[in-house]
Residue frames relative to the residue before (quaternion, step in Angstrom):
aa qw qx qy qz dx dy dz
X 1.0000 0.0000 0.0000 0.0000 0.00 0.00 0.00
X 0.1827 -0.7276 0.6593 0.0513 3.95 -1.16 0.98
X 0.1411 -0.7316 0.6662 -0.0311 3.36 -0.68 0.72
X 0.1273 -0.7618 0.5541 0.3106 3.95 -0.92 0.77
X 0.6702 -0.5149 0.3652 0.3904 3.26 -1.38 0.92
X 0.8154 0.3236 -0.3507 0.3278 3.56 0.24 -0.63
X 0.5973 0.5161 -0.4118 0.4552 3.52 1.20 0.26
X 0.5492 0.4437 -0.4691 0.5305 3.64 1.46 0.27
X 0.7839 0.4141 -0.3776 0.2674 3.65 0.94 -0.41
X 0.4371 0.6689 -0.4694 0.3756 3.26 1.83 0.04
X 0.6923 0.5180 -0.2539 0.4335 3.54 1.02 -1.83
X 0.6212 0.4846 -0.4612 0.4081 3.76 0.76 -0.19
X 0.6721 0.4737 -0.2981 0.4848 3.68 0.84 -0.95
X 0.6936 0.5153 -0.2934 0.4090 3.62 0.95 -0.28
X 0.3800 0.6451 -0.1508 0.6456 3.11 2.31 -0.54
X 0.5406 -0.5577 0.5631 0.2822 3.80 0.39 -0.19
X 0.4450 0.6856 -0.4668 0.3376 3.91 0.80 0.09
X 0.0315 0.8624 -0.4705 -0.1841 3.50 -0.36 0.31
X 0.5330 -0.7479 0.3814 0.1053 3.58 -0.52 1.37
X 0.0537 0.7483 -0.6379 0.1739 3.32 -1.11 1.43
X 0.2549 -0.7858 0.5550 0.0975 3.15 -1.19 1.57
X 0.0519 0.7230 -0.6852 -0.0716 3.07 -1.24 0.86
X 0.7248 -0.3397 0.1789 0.5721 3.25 -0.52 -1.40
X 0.6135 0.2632 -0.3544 0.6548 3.19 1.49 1.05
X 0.4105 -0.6783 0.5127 0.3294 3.59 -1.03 0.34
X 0.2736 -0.8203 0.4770 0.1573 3.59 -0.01 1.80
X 0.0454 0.7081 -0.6742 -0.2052 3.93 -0.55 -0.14
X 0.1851 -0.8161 0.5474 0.0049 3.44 -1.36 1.43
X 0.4057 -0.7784 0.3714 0.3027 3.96 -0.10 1.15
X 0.4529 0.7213 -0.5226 -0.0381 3.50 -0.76 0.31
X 0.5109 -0.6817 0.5135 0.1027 2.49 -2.15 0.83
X 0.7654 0.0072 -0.0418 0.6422 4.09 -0.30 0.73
X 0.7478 -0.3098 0.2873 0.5121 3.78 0.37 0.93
X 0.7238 0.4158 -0.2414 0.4950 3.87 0.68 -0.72
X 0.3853 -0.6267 0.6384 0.2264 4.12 -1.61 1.15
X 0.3599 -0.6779 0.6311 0.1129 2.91 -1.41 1.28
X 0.6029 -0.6649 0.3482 0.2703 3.67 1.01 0.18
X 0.4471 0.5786 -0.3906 0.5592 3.21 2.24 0.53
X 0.4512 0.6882 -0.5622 0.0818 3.47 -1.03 0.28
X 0.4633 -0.6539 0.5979 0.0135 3.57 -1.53 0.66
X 0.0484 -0.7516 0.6556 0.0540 3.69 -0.94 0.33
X 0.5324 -0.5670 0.6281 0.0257 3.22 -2.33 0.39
X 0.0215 0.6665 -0.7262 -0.1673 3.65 -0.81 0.16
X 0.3252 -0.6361 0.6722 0.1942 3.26 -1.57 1.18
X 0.2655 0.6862 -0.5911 0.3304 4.11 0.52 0.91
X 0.3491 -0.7962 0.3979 0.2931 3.67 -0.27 1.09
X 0.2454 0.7132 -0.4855 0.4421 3.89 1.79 0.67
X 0.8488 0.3536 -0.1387 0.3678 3.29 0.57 -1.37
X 0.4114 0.8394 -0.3519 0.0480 3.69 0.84 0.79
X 0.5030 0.4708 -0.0918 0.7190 2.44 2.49 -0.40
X 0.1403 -0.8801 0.4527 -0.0287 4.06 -0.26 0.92
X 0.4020 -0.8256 0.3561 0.1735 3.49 0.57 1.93
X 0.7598 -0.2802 0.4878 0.3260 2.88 -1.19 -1.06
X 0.7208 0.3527 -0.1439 0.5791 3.52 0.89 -1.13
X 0.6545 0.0508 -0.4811 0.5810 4.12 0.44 0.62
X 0.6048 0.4294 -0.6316 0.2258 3.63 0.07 0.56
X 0.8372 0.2058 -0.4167 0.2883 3.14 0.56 0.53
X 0.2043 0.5793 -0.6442 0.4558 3.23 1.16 1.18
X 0.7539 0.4295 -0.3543 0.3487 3.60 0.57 -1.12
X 0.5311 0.5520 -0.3796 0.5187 3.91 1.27 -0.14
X 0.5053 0.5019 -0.5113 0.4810 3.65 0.88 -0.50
X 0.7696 0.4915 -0.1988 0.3559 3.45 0.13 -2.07
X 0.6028 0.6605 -0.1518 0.4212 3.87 1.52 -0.39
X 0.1884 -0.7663 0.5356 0.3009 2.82 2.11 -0.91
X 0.7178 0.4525 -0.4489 0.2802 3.94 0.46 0.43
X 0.7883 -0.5125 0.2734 0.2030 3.54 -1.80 0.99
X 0.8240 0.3480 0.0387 0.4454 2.92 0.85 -1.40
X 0.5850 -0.5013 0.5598 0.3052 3.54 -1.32 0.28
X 0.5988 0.6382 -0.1761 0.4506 3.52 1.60 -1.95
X 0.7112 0.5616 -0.2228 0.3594 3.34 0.87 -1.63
X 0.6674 0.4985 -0.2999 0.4649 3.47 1.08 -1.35
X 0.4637 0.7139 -0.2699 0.4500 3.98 1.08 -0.99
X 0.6695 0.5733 -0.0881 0.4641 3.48 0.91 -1.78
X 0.6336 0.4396 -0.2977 0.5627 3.31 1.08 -1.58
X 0.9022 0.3455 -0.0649 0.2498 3.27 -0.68 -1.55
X 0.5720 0.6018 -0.2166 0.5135 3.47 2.04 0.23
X 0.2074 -0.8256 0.4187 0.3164 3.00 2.17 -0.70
X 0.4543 0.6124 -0.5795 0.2876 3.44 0.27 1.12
X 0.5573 0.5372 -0.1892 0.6043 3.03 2.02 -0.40
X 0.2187 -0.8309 0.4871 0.1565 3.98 -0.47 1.46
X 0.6406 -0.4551 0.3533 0.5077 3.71 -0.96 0.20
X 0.5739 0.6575 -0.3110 0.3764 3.64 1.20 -0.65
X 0.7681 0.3629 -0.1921 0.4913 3.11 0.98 -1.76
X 0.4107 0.4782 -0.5439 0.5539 4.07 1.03 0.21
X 0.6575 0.5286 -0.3616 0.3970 3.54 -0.05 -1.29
X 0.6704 0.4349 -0.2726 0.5358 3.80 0.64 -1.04
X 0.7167 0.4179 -0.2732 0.4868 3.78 0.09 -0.98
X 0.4572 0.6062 -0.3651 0.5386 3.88 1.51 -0.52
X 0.8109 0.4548 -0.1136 0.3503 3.44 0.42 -1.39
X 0.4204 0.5524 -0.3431 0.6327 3.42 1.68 -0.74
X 0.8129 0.3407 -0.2142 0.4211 3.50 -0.45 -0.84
X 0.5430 -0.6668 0.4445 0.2508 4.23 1.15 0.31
X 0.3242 0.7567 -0.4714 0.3164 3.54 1.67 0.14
X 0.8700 0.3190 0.0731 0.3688 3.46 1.20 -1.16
């Protein structure tokens, strides 16, 4: 599965992530103004515009999610900030 980078960074900011450049583009979960201690990042290297297999699932590690399915869900936007928030909360993240 390939995923383009800027359609994972659109669905993360739409997700409640809140973006920070550095030398990667950092994306940081929160929940009522406050990090839950979940977050994921971006390289802005014009290699990375298309996102393989091998950082999606570094990025599912860093997501705190289960599934190949789950990450798909996120960054496809069939999955709402709510229902991440909820599957967050199952798991005592929150």
């Amino acid at each position: 599965m390939q995923i383009d980078r800027s359609e994972i960074e659109a669905s993360l900011a739409a997700k409640g992530f809140i973006k920070e450049d550095s030398h990667h583009r950092y994306f940081y979960h929160e929940v009522e103004g406050k990090r839950s201690g979940v977050f994921t990042y971006t390289s802005h290297g014009s290699h990375y515009k298309t996102i393989g297999d091998n950082l999606l699932k570094q990025m599912k590690k860093q997501l705190r999610l289960d599934t190949s399915a789950q990450i798909a869900d996120l960054f496809k936007c069939p999955m709402t900030g709510d229902g991440y928030n909820e599957l967050l909360r199952k798991k005592g993240m929150l």
